[in-house]
C-alpha positions in Angstrom: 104.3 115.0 92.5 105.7 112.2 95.1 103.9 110.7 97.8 106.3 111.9 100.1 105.2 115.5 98.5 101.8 114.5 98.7 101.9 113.0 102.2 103.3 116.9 103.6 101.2 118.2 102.7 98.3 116.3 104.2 100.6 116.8 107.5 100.5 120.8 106.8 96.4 120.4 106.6 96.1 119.4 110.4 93.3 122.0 110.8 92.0 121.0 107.4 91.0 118.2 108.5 89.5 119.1 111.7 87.6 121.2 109.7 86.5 119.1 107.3 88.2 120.9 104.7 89.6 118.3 102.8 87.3 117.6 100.5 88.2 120.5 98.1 91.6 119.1 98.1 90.0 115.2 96.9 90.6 116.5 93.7 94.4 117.1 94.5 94.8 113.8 95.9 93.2 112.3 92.9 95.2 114.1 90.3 98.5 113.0 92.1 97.7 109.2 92.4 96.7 109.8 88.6 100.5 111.3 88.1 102.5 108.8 89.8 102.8 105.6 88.8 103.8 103.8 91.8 102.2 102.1 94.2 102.1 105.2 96.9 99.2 106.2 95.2 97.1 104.2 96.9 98.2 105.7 100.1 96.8 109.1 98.2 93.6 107.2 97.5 93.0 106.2 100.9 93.1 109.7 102.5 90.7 110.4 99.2 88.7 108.2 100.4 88.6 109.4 104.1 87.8 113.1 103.3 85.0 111.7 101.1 83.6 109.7 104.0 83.9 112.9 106.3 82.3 115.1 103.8 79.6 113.0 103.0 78.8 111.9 106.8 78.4 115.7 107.3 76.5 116.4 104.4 74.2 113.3 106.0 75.1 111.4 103.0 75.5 108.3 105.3 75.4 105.4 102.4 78.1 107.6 100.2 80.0 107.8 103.3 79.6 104.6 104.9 81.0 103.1 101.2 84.3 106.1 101.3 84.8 104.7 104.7 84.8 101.1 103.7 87.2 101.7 100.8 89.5 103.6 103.0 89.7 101.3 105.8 89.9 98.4 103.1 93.2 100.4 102.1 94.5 101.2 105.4 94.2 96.8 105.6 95.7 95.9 102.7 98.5 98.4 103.0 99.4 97.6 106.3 98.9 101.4 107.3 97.9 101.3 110.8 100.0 104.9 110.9 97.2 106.6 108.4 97.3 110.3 109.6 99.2 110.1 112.4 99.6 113.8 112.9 96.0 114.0 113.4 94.3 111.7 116.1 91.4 113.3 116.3 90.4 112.4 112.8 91.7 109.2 113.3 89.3 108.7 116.4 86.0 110.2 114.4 87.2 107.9 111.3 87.2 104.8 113.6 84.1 105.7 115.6 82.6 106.3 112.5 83.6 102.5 111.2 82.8 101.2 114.5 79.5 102.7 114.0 78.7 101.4 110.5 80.3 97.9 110.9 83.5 98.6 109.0 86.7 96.2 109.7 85.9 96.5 113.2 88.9 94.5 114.2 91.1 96.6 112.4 89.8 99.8 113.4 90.6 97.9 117.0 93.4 98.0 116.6 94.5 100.9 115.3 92.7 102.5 118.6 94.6 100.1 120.3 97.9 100.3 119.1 97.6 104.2 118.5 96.3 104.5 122.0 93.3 106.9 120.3 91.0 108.4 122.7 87.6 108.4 121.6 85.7 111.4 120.1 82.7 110.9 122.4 81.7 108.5 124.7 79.8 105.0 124.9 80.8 104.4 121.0 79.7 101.0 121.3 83.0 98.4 120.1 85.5 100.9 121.6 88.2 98.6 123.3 88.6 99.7 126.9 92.3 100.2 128.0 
């Protein structure tokens, strides 16, 4: 299965992802960056690593989450991807409160808030750029 295949159907799993319902689907993800050979699996790897980090943080697994969340953001850097699930700002704004939180690529995750114009999940996260 293609990215592009791969990257529907994460926009079809808005609620998914509210929900944090994603993690059943890591699997999925993981299988498909294992079937393509391209270099759009590591777009597949970084929302794996995201619904990991969102799993875990729930499950108060907050060192397995903190390194998920590290990986991803690490991803979203090197790829240039400051468009990661753009259907779905509110996962965006928990992922980056979440990084802002632990200490993860806090200028990046900046940025993407910035640039994204991502309201936060809940107030006085400290790091959260002001408009």
């Amino acid at each position: 299965m293609g990215t592009a295949m791969i990257m529907q159907q994460g926009r079809c799993g808005r609620g998914r992802w509210a929900r944090n319902e994603l993690l059943p689907r890591a699997p999925y993800f993981e299988r498909a960056v294992q079937a393509s050979a391209s270099e759009g699996g590591e777009y597949c790897w970084c929302l794996v690593h995201f619904a990991r980090a969102l799993a875990r943080t729930e499950a108060g697994d907050h060192a397995t989450a903190r390194r998920e969340l590290a990986a991803g953001f690490a991803l979203v850097r090197s790829l240039e991807w400051i468009g990661f699930l753009r259907p779905h700002a509110d996962v965006v704004a928990r992922l980056c409160a979440l990084a802002l939180d632990y200490g993860i690529e806090t200028e990046l995750v900046r940025r993407v808030i910035l640039e994204r114009n991502i309201a936060p999940p809940r107030p006085n996260i400290a790091g959260w750029p002001r408009d």
